[in-house]
Backbone as JSON, one array per atom type, in Angstrom:
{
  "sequence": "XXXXXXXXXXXXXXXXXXXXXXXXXXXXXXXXXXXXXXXXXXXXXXXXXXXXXXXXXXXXXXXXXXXXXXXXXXXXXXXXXXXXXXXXXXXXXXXXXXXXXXXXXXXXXXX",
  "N": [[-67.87, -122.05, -82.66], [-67.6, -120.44, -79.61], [-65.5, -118.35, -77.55], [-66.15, -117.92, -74.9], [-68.91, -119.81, -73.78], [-71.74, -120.5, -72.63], [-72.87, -122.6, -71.48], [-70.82, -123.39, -70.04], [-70.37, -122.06, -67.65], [-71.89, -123.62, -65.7], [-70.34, -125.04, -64.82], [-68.17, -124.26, -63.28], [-67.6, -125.05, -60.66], [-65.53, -126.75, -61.06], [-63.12, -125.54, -61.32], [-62.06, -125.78, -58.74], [-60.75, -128.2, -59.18], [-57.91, -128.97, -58.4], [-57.57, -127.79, -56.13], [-59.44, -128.43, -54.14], [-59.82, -127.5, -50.87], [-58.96, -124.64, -51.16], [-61.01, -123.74, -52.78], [-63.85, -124.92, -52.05], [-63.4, -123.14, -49.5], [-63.84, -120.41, -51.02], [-66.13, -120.53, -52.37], [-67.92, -120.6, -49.52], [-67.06, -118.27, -48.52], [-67.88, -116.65, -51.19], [-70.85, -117.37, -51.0], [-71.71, -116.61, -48.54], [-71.32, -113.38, -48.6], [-72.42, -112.99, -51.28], [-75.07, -114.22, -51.15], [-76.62, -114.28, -49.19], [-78.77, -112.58, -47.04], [-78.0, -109.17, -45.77], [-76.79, -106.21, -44.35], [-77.34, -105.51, -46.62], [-79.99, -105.89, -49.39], [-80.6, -109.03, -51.04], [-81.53, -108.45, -53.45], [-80.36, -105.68, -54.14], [-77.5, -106.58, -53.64], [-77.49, -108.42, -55.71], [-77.67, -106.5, -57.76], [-75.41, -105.04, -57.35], [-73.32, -106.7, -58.37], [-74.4, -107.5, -60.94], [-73.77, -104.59, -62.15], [-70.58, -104.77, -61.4], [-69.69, -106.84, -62.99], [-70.63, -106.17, -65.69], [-68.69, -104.43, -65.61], [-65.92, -105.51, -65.5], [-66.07, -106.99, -67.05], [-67.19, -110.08, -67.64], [-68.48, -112.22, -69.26], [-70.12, -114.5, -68.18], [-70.86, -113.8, -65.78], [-72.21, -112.04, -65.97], [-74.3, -113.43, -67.46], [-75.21, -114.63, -65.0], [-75.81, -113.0, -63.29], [-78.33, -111.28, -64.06], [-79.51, -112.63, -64.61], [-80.15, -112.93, -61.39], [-81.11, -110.85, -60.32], [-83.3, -110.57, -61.6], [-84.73, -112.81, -60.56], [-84.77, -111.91, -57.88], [-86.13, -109.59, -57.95], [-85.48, -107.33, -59.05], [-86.08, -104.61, -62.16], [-85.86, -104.19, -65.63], [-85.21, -101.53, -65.8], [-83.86, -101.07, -63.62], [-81.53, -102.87, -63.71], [-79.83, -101.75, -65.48], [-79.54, -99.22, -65.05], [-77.96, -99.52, -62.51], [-75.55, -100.64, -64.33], [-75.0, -98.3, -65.84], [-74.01, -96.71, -63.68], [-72.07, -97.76, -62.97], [-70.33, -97.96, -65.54], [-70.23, -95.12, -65.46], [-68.41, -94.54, -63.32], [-66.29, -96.12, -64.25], [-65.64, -94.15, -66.12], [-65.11, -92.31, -64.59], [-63.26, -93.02, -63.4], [-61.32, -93.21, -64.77], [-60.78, -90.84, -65.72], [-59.53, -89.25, -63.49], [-56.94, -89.7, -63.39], [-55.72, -88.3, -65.11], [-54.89, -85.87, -63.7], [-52.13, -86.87, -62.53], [-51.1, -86.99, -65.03], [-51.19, -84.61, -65.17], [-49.32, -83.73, -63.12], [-47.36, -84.73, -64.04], [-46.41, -83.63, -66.71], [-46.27, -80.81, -65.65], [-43.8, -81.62, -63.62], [-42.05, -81.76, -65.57], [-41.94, -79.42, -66.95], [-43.45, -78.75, -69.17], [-45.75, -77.43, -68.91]],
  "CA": [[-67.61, -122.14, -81.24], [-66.81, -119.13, -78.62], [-64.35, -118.31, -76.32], [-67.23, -118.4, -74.0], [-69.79, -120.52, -73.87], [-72.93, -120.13, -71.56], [-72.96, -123.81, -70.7], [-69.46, -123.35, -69.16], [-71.07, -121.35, -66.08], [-72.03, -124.15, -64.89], [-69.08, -126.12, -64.84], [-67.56, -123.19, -62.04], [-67.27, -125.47, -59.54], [-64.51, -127.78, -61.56], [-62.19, -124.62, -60.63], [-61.49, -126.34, -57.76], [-60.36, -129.66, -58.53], [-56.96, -129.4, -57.65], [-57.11, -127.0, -54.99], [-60.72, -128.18, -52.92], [-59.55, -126.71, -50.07], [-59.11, -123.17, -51.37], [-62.71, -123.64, -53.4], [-64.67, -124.4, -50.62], [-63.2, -121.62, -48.78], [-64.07, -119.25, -51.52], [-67.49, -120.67, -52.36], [-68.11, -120.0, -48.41], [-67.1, -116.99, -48.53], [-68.82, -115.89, -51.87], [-72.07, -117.37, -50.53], [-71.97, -115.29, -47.51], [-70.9, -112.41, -49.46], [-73.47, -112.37, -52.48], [-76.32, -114.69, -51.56], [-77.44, -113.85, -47.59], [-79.36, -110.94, -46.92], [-77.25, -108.67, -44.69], [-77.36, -104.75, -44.17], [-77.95, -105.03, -48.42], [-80.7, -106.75, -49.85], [-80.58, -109.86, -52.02], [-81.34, -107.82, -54.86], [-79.45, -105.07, -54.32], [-76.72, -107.28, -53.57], [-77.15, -108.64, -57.27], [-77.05, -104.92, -58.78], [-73.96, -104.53, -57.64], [-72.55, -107.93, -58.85], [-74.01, -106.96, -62.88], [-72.51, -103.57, -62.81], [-69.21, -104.92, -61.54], [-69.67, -108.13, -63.83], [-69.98, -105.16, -66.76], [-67.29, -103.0, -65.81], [-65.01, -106.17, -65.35], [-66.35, -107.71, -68.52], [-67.2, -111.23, -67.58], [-69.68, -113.01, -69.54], [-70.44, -115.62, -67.52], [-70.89, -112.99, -64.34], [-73.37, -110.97, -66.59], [-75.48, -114.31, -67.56], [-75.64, -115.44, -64.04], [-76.25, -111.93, -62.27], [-78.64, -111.05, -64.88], [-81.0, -113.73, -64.29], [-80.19, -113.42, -60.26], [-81.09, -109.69, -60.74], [-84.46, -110.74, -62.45], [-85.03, -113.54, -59.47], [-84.6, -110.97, -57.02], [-87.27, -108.61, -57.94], [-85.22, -105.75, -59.65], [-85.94, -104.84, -63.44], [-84.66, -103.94, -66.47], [-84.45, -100.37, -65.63], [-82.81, -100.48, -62.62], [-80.35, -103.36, -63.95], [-79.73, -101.29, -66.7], [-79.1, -98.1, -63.93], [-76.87, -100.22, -62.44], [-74.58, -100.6, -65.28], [-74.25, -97.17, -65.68], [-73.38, -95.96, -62.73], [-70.44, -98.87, -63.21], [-69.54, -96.87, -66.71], [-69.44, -93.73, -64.82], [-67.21, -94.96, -62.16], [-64.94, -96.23, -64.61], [-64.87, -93.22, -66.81], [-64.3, -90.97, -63.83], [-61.61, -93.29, -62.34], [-60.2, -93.13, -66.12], [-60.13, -89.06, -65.97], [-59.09, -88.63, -62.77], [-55.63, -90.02, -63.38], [-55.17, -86.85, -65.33], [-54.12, -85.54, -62.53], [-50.98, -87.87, -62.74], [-50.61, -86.68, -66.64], [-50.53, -83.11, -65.36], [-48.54, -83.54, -62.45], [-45.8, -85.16, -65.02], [-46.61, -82.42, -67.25], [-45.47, -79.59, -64.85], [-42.6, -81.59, -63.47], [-41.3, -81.66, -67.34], [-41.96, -78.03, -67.84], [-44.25, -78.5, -70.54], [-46.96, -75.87, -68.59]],
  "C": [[-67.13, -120.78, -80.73], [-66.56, -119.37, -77.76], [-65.17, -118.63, -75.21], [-68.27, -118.63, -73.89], [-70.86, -120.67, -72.56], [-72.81, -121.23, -70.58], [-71.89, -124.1, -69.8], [-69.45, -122.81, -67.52], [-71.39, -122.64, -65.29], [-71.11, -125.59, -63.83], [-67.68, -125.07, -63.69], [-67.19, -124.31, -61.28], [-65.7, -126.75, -59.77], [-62.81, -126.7, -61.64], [-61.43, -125.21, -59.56], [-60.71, -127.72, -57.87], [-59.25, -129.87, -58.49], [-56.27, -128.38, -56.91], [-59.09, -126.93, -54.31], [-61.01, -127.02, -52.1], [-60.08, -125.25, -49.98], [-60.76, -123.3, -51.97], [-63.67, -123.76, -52.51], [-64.88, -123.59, -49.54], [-63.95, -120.59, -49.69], [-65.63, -119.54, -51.84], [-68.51, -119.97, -50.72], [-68.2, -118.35, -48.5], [-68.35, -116.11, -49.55], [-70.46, -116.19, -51.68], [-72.07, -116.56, -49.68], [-72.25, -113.84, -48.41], [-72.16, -111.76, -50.54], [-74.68, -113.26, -52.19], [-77.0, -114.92, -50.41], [-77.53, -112.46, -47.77], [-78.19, -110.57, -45.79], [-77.76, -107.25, -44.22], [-77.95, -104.83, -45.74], [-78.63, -106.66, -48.23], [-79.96, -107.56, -51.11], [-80.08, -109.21, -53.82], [-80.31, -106.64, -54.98], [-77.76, -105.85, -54.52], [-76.33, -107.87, -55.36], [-76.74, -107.46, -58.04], [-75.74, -104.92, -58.5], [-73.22, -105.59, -58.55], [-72.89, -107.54, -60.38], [-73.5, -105.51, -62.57], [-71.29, -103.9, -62.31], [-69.12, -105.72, -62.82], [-69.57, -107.17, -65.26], [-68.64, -104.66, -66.77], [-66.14, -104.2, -65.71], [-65.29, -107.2, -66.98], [-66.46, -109.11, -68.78], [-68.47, -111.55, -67.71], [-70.65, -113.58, -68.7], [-71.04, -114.84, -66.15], [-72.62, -112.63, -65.04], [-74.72, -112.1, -67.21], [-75.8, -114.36, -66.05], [-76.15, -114.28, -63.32], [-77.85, -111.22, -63.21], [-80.51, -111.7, -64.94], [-80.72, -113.68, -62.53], [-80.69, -112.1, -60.22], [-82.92, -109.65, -60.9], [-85.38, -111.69, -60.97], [-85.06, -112.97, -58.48], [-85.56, -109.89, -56.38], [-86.88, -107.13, -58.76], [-85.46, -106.42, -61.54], [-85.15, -104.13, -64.74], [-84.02, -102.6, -66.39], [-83.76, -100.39, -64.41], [-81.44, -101.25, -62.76], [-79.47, -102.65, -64.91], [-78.78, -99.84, -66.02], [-78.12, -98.11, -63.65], [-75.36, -100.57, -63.31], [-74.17, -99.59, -65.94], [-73.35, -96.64, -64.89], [-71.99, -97.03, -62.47], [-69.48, -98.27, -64.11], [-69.37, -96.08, -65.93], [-68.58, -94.07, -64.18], [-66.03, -95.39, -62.97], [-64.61, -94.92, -65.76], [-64.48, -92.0, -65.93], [-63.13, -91.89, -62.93], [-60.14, -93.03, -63.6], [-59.77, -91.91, -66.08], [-59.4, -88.75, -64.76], [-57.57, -88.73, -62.33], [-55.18, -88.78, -64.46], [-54.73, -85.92, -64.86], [-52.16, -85.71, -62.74], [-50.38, -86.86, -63.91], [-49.89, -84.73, -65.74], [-49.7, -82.61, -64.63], [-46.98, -83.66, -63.19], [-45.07, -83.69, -65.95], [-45.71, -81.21, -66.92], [-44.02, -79.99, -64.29], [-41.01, -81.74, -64.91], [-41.33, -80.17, -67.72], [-42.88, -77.97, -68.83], [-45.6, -77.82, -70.24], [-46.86, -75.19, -67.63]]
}
C-alpha cells in the first residue's frame, strides 16, 4: 500500500463533509479559476496547474493535471516545458535568498 493512492483523487470531494459550506465555496471558486476559459486558455490554464502541482509535489495534482493537460491539446513537450520552468523558479527563488545569507554575513563581519 502507498501513502498515496491514485484512486483517492477521486474521493476529493469527501474533504468537505464537515465543512459543505466552505467546499462548495472552494469548488466554485476552483472551477472558475482552473476550468473556464478566461484571458488564459483551458490548456494553458492546465500548464500552469502541472508545473505548480510539481514544484508543490502533489501526486494527486500531477495525475489529474496530467491527463487535463493531455485533454486540452498540449503535449508531452510542452508539459514537460512546463515543469521546468517551475524547477527554475524554484531554484532561482532558492538562490536569491542569498542575498539574506550575505546581508547576515556583512552585518557579522565575516566579509
Amino acid at each position: 500500500m502507498n501513502y498515496y493512492e491514485s484512486k483517492d483523487l477521486s474521493r476529493f470531494a469527501e474533504v468537505g463533509k464537515f465543512a459543505s459550506k466552505l467546499m462548495e465555496k472552494f469548488f466554485a471558486y476552483y472551477t472558475e479559476a482552473t476550468g473556464t476559459e478566461g484571458a488564459l486558455t483551458k490548456r494553458e490554464k492546465a500548464l500552469i496547474a502541472l508545473a505548480v502541482a510539481h514544484a508543490k509535489q502533489c501526486p494527486y495534482c500531477i495525475d489529474a493535471y496530467t491527463t487535463q493537460c493531455l485533454e486540452t491539446g498540449a503535449n508531452p513537450e510542452q508539459m514537460t516545458e512546463a515543469v521546468h520552468v517551475a524547477a527554475a523558479m524554484e531554484a532561482g527563488m532558492t538562490l536569491v535568498h542569498c542575498v539574506q545569507m550575505h546581508n547576515a554575513l556583512k552585518q557579522k563581519g565575516a566579509v
